[in-house]
Z-matrix of the N, CA and C atoms (Angstrom, degrees):
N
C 1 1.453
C 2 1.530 1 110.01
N 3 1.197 2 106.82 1 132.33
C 4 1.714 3 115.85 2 -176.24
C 5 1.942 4 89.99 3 -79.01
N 6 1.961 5 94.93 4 172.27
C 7 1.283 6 106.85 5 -172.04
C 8 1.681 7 87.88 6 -82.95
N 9 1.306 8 132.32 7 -11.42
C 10 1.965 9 104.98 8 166.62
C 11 1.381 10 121.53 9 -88.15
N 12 1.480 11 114.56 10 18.91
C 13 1.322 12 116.01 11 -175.20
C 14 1.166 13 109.14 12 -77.15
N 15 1.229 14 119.70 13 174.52
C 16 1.876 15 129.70 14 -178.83
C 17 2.012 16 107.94 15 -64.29
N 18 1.805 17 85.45 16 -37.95
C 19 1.719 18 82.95 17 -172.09
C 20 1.421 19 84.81 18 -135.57
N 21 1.280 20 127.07 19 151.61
C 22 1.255 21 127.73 20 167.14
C 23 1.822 22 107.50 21 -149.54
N 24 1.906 23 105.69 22 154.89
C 25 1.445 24 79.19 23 -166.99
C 26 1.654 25 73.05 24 -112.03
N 27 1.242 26 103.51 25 154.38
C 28 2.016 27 117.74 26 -179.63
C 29 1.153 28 108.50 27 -138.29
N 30 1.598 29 104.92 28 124.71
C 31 1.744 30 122.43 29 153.11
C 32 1.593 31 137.82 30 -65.76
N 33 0.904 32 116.79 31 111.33
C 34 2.128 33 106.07 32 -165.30
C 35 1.630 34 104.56 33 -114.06
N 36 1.573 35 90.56 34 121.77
C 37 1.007 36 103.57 35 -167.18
C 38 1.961 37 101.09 36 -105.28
N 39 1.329 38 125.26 37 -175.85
C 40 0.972 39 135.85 38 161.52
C 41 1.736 40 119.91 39 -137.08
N 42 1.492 41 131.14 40 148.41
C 43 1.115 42 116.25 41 -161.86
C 44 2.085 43 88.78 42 -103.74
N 45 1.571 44 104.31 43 118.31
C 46 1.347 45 107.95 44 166.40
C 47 1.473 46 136.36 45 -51.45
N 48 1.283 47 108.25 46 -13.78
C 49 2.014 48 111.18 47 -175.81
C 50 1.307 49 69.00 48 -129.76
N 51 2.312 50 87.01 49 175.19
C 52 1.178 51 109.71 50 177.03
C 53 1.680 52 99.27 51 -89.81
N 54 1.181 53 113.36 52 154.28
C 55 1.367 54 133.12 53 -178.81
C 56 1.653 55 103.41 54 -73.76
N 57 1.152 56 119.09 55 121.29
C 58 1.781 57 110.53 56 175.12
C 59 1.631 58 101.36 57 -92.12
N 60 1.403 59 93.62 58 155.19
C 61 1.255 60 105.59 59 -159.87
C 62 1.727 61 117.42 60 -69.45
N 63 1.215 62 112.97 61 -23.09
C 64 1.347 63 140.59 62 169.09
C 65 1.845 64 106.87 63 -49.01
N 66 1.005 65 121.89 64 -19.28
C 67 1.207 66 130.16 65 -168.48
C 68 1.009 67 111.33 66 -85.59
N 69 1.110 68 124.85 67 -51.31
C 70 1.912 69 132.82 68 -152.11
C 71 1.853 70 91.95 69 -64.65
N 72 1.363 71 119.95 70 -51.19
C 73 1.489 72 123.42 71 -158.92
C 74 2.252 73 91.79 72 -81.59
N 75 0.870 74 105.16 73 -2.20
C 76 1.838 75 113.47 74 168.89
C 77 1.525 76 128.77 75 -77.58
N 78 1.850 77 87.94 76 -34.05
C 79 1.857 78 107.19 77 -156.78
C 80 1.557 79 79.63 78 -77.75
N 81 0.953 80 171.27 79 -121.94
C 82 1.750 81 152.36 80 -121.28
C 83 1.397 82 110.71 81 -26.59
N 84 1.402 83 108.00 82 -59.90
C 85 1.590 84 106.83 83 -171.17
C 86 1.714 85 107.76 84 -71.55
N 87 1.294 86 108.38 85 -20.49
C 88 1.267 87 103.46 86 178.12
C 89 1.706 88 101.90 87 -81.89
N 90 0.742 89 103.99 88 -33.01
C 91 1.527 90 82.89 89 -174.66
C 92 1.839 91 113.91 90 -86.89
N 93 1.267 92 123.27 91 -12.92
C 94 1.378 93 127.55 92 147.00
C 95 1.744 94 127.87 93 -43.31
N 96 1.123 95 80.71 94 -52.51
C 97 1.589 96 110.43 95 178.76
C 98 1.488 97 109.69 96 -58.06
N 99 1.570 98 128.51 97 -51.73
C 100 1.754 99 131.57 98 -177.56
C 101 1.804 100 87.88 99 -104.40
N 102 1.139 101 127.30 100 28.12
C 103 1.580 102 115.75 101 166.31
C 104 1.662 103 108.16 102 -55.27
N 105 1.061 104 91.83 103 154.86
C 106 1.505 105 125.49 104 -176.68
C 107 1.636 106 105.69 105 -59.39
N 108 1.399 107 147.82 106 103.77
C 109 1.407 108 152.23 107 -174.57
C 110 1.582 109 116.69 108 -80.13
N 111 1.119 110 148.32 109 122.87
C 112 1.264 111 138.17 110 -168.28
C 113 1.705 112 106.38 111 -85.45
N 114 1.532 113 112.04 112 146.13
C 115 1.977 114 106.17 113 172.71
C 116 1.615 115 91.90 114 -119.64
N 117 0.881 116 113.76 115 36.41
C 118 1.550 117 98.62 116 155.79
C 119 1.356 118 130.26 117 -42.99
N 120 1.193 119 95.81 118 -53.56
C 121 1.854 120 121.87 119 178.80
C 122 2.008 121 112.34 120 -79.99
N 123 0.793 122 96.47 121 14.47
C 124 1.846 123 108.53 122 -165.92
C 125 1.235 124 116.25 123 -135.65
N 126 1.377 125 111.18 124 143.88
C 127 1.745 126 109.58 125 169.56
C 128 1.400 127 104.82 126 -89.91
N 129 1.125 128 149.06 127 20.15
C 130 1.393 129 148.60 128 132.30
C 131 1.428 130 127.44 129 -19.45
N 132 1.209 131 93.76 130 122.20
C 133 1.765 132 110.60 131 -161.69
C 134 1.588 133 110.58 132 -68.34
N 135 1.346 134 123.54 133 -44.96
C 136 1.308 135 146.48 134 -164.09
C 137 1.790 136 122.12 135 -148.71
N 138 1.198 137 98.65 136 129.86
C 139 1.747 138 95.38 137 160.58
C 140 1.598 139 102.62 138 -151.49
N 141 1.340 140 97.40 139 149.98
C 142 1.568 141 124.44 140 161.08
C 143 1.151 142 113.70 141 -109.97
N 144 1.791 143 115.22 142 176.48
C 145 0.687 144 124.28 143 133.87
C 146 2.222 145 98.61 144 146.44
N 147 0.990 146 124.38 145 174.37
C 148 1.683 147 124.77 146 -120.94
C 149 2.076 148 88.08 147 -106.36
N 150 1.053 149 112.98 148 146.36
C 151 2.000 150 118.22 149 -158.64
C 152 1.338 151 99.81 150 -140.26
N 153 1.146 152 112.49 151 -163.71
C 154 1.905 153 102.57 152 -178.01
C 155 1.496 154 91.04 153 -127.88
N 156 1.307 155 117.78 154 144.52
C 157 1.579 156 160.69 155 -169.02
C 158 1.855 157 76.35 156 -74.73
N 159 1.018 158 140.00 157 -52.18
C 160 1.195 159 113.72 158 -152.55
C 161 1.628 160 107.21 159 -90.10
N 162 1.391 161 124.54 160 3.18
C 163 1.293 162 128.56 161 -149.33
C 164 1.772 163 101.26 162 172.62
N 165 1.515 164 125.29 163 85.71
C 166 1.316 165 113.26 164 -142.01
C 167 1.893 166 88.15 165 -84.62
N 168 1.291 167 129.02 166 -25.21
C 169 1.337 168 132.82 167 151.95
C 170 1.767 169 119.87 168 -46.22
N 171 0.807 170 126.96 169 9.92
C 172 1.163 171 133.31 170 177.91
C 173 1.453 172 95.24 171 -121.67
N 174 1.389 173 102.32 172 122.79
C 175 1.410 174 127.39 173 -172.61
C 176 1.415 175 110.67 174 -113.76
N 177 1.351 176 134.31 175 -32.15
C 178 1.691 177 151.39 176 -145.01
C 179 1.512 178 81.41 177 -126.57
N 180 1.458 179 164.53 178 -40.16
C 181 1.408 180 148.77 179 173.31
C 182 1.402 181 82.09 180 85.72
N 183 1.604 182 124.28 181 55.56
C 184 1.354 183 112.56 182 156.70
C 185 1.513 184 106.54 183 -90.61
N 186 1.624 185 129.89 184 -28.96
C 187 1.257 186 126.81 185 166.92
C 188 1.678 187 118.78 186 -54.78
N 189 1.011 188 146.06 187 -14.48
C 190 0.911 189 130.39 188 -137.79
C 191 1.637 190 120.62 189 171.71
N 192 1.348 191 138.72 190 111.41
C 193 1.755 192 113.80 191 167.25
C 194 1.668 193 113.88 192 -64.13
N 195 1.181 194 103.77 193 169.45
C 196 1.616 195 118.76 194 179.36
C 197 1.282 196 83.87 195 -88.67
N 198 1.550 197 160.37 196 -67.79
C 199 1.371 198 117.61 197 -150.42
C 200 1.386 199 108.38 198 -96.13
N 201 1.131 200 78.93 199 176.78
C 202 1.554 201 105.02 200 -160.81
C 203 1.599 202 126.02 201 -173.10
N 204 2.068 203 87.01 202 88.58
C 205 0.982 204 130.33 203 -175.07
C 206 2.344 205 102.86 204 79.06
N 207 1.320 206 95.68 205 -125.83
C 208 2.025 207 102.83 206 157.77
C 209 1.562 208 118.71 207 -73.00
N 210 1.363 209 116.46 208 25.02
C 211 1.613 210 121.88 209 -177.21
C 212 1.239 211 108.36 210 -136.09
N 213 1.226 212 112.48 211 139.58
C 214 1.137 213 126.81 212 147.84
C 215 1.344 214 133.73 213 -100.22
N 216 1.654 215 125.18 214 104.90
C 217 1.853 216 118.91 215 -140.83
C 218 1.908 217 90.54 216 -125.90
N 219 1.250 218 83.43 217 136.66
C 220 1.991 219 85.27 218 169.41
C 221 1.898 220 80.12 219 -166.66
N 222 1.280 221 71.39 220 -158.78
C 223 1.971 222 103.70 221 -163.60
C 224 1.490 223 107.00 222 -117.65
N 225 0.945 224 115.82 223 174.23
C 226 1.542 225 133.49 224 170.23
C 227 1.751 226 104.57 225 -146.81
N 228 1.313 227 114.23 226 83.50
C 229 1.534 228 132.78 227 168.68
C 230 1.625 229 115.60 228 -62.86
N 231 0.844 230 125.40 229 104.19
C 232 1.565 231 143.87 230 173.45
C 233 1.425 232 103.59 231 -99.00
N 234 1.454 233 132.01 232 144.14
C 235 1.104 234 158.35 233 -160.73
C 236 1.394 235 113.94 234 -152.15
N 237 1.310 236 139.62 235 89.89
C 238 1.452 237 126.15 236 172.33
C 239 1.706 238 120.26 237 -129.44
N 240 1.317 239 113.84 238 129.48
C 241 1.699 240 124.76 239 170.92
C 242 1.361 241 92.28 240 -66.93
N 243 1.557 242 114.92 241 149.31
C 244 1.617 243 142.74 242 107.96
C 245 1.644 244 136.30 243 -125.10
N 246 1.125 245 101.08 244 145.57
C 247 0.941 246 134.19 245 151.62
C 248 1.070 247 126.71 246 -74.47
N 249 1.402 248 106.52 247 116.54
C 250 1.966 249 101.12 248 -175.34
C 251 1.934 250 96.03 249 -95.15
N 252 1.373 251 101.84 250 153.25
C 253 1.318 252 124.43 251 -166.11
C 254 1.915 253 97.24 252 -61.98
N 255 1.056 254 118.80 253 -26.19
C 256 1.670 255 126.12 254 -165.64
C 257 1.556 256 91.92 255 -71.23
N 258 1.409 257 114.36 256 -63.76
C 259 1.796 258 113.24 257 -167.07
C 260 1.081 259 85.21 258 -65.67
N 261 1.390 260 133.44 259 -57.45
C 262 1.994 261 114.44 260 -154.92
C 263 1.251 262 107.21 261 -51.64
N 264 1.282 263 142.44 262 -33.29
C 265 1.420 264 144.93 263 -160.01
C 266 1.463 265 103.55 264 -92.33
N 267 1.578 266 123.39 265 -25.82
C 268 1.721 267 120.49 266 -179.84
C 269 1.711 268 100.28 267 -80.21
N 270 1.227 269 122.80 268 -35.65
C 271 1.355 270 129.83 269 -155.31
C 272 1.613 271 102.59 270 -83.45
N 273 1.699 272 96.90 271 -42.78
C 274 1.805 273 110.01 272 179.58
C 275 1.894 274 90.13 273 -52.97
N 276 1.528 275 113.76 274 -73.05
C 277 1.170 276 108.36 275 -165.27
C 278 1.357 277 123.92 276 -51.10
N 279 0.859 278 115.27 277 -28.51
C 280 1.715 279 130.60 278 -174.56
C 281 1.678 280 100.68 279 -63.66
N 282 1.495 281 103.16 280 -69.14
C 283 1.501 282 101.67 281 162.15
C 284 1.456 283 129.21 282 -42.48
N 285 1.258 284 115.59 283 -49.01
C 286 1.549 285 109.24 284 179.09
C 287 1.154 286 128.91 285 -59.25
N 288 1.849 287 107.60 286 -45.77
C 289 1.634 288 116.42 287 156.79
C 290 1.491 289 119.18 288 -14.06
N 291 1.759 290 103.84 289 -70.12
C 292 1.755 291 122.49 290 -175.17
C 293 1.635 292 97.01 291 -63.27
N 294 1.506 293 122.57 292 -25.16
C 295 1.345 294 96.47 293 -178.04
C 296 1.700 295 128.92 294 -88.75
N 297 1.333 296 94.05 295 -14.10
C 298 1.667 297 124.35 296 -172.49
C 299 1.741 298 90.10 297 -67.39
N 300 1.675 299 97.94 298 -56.51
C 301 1.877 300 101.80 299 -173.14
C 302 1.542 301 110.53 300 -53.96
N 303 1.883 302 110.81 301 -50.09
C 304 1.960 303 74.06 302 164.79
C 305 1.030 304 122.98 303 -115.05
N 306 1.147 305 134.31 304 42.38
C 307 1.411 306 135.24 305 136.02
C 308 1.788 307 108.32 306 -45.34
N 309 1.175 308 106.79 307 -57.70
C 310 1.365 309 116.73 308 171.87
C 311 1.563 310 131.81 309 -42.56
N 312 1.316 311 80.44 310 -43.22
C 313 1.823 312 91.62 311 -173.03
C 314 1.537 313 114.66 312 -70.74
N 315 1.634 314 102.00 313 -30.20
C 316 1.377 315 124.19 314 -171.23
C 317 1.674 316 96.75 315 -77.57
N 318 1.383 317 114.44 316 -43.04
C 319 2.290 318 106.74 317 160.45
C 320 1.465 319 62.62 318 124.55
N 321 1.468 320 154.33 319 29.93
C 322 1.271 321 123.02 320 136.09
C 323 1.515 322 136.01 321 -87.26
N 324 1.170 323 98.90 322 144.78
C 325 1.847 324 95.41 323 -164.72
C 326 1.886 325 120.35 324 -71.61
N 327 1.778 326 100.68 325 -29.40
C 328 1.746 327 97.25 326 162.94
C 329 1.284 328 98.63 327 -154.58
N 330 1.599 329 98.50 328 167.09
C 331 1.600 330 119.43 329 166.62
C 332 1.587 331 104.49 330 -59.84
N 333 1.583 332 111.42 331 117.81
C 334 1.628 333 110.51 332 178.89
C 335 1.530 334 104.34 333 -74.84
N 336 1.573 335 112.74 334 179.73
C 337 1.597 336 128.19 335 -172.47
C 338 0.954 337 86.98 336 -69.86
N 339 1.579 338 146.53 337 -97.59
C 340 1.340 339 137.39 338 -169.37
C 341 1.771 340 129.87 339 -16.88
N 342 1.613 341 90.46 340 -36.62
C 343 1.604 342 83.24 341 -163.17
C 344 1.699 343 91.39 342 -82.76
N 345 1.383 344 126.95 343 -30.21
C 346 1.139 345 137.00 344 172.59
C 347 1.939 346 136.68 345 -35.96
N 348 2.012 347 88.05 346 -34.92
C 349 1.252 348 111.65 347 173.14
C 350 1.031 349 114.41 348 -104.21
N 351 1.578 350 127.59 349 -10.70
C 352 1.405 351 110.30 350 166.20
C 353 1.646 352 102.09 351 -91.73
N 354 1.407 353 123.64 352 16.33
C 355 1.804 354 110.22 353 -171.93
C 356 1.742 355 80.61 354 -100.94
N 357 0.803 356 124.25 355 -57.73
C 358 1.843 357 132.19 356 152.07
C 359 1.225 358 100.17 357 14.67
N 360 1.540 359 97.04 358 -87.07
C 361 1.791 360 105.18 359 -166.29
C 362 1.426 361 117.49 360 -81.83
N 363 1.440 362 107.25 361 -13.29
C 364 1.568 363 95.20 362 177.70
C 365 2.269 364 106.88 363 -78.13
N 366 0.934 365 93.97 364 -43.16
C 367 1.677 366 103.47 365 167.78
C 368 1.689 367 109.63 366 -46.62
N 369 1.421 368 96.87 367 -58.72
C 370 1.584 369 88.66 368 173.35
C 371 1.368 370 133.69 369 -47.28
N 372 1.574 371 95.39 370 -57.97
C 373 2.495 372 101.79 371 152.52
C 374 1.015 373 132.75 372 -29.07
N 375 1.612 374 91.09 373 -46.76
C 376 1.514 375 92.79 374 -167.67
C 377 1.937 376 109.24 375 -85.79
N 378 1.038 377 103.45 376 -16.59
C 379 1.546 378 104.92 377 177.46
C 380 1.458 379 116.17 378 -78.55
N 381 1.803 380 106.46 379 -43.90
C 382 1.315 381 106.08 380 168.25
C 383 1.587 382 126.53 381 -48.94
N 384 1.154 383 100.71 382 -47.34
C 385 1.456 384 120.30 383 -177.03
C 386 1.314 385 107.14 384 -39.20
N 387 1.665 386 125.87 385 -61.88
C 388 1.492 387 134.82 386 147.34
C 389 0.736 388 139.49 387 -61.28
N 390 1.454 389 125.41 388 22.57
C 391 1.526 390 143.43 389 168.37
C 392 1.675 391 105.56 390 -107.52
N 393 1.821 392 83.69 391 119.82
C 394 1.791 393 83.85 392 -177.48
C 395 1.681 394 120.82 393 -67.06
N 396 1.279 395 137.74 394 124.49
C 397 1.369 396 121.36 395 -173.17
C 398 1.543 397 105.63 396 -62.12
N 399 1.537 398 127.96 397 142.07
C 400 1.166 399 138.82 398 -171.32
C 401 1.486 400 118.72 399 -106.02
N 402 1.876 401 125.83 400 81.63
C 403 1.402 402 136.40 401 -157.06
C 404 2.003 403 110.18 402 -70.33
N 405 1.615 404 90.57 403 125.90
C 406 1.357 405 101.04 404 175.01
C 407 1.599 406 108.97 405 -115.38
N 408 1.164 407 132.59 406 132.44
C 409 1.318 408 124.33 407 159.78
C 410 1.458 409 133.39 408 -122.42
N 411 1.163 410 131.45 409 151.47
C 412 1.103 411 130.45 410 -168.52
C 413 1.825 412 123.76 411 -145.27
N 414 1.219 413 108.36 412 112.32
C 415 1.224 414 117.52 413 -155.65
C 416 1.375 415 104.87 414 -98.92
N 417 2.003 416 96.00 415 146.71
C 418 2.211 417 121.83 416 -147.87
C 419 1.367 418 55.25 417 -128.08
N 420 1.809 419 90.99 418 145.90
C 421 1.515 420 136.68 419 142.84
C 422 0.968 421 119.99 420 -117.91
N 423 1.801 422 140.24 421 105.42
C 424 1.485 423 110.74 422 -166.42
C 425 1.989 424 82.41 423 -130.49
N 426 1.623 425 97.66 424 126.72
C 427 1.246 426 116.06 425 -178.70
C 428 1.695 427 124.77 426 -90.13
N 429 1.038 428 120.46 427 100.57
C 430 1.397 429 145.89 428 -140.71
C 431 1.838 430 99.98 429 -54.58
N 432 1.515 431 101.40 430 -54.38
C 433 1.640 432 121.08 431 -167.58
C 434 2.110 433 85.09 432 -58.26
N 435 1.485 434 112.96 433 -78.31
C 436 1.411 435 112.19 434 -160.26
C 437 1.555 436 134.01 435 -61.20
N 438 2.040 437 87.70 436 -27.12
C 439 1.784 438 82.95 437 179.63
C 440 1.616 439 104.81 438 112.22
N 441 1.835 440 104.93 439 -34.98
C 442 1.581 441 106.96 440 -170.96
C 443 1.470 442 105.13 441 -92.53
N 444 1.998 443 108.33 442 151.65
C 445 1.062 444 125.98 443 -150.41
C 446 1.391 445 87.13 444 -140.94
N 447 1.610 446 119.41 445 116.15
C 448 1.567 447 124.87 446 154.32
C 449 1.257 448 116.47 447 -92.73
N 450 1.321 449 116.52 448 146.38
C 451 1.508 450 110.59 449 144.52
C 452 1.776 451 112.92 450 -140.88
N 453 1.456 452 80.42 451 167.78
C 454 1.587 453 78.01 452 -150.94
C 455 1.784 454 102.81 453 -91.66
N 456 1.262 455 120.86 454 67.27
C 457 1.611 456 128.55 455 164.63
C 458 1.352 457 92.50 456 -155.62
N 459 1.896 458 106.51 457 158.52
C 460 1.241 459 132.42 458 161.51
C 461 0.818 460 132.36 459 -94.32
N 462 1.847 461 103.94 460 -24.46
C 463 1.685 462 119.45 461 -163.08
C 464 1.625 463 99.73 462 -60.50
N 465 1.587 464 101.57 463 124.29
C 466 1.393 465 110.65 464 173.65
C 467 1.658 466 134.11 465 -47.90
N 468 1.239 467 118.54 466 -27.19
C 469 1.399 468 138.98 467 163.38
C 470 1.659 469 110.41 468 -61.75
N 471 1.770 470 105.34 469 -52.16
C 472 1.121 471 95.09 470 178.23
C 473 1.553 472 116.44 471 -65.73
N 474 0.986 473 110.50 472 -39.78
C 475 1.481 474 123.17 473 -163.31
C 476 1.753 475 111.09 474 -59.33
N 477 1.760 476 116.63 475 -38.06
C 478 1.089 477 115.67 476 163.22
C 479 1.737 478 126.21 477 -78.89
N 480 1.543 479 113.32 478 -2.83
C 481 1.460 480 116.45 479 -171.99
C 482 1.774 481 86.79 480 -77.35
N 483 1.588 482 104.51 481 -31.90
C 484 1.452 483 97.25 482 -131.33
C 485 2.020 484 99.80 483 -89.14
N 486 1.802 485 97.49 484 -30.89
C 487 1.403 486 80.83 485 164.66
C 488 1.688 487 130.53 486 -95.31
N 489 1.187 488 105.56 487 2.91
C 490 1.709 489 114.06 488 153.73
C 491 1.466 490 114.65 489 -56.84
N 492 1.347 491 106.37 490 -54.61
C 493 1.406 492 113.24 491 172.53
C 494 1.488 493 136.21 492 -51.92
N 495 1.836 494 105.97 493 -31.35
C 496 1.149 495 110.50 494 -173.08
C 497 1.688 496 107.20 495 -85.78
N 498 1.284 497 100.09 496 -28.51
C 499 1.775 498 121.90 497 176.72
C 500 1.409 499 95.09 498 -59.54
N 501 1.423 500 138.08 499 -63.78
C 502 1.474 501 135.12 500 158.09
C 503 1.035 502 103.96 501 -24.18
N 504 1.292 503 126.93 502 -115.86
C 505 1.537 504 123.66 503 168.11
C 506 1.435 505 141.78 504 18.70
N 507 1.693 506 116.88 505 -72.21
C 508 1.079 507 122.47 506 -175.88
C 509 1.373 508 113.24 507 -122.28
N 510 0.998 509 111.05 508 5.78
C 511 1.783 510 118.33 509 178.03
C 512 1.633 511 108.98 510 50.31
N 513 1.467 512 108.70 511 58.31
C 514 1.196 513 122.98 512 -177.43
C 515 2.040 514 110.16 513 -144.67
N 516 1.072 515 94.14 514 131.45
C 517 1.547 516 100.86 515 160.51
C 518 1.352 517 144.98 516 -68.89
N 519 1.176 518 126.42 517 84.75
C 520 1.842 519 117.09 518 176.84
C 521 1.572 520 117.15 519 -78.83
N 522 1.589 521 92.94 520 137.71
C 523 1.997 522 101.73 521 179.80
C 524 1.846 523 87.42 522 -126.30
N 525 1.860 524 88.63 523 133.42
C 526 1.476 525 83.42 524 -175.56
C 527 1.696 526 111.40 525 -82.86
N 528 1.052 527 89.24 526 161.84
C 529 1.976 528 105.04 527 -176.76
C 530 1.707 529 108.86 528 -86.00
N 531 1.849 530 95.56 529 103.78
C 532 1.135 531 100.99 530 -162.26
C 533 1.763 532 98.58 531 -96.18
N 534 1.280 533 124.78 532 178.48
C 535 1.284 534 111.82 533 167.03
C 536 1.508 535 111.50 534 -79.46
N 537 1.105 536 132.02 535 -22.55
C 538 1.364 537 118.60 536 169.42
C 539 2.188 538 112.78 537 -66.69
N 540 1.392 539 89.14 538 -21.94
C 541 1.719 540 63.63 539 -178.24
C 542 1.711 541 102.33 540 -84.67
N 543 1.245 542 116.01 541 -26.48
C 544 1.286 543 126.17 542 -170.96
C 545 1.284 544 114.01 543 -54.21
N 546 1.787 545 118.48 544 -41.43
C 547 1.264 546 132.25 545 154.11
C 548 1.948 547 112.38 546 -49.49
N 549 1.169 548 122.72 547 -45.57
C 550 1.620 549 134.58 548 -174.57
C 551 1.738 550 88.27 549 -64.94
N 552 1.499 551 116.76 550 -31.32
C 553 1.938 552 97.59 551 -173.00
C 554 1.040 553 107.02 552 -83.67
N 555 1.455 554 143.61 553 -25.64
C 556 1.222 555 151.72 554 -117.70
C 557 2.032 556 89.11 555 -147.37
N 558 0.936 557 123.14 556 17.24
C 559 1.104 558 98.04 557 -175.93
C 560 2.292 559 110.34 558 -161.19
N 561 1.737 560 74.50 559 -30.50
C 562 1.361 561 109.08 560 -176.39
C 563 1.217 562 145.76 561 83.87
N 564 1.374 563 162.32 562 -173.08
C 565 1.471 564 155.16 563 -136.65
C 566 1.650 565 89.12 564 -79.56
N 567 1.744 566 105.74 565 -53.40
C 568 1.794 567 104.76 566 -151.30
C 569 1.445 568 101.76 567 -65.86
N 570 1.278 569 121.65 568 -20.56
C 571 1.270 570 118.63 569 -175.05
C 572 1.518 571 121.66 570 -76.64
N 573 1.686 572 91.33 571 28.46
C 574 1.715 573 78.34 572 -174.55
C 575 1.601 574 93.33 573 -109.29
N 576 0.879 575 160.42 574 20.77
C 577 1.810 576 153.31 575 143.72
C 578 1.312 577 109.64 576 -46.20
N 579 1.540 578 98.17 577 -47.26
C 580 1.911 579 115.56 578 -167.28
C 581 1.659 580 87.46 579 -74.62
N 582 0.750 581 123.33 580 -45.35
C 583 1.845 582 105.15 581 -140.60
C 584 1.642 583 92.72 582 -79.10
N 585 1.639 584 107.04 583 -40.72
C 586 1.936 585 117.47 584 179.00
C 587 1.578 586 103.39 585 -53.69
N 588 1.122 587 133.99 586 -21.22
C 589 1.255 588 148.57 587 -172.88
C 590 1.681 589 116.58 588 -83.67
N 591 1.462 590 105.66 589 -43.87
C 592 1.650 591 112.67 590 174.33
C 593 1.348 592 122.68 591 -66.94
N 594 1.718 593 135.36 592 126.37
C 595 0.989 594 141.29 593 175.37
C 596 1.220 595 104.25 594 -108.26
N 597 1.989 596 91.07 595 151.40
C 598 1.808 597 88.53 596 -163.07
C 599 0.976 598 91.49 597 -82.47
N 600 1.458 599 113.64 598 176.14
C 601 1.595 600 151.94 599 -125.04
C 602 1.631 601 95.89 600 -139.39
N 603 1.608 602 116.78 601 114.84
C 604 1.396 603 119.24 602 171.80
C 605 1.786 604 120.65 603 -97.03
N 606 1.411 605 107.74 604 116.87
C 607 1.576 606 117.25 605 -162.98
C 608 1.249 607 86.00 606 -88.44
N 609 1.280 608 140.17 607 -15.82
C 610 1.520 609 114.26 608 -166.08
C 611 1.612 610 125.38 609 -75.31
């Protein structure tokens, strides 16, 4: 769910250094630059990498700039194949059958471990290859004036691709925005004895 959806779930991040000023007129080309690569054409398992908010197929920001207005808004485009474990195991066997037959013919008695793990991975290629990649996206707001950076997923996987990625990217650090620091902005440094002190609270 994008941040204009009815419900959306969002990560808040904060940027750890100060931002040099040299940067802001960079973040386009930088984000051209780690764009998102398509495997259509590839047996490639996975790709990332950052699309435009206005057009998540738009990779080059010919639709559109990333800011927008005190924001800077794009995507994070994920792409991933599977293979479910059921076909890999009919296709492995199927293959091995044909490999057992000339193994045979050749006066050998079995398919060895080696030859076994490369019939493995070649089955695996070839399945990926015909496996449509399945597109997820997930949309960064990073607000220029404060420093803070949403995006709109929780999933923990995503959440670590995405600030590794942005550290790639922009050669910057994100610390997520916990409610205890949120309490430390809103309240200030001394207030941190009290807040280390509060246990959460069960509504159920």
């Amino acid at each position: 769910m994008g941040f204009c959806s009815a419900s959306a779930s969002i990560a808040r991040y904060r940027i750890v250094e100060e931002v040099p000023s040299s940067l802001w007129m960079e973040i386009p080309e930088r984000l051209r630059r780690f764009a998102f690569k398509d495997i259509d054409q590839s047996a490639e398992e996975r790709s990332f990498g950052w699309s435009n908010a206005d057009n998540w197929l738009d990779t080059t920001w010919g639709e559109g700039s990333p800011q927008k207005g005190d924001y800077f808004v794009f995507n994070l485009r994920l792409e991933t194949r599977r293979v479910s474990p059921a076909v890999f195991k009919k296709y492995f066997e199927l293959s091995l059958v044909d490999a057992e037959r000339e193994a045979r013919q050749k006066g050998q008695k079995f398919v060895g471990r080696n030859q076994k793990k490369e019939l493995k991975e070649q089955v695996r290629l070839r399945l990926m290859a015909r496996a449509l990649p399945v597109p997820a996206v997930f949309e960064v707001a990073w607000n220029i004036q404060t420093g803070h950076v949403w995006l709109a997923s929780t999933n923990g996987k995503v959440k670590e691709m995405f600030t590794n990625f942005f550290t790639d990217t922009f050669e910057l650090h994100l610390e997520p925005v916990t409610p205890f620091f949120l309490g430390l902005s809103l309240l200030g440094q001394e207030a941190g004895p009290r807040l280390e002190a509060l246990e959460p609270a069960d509504f159920a």
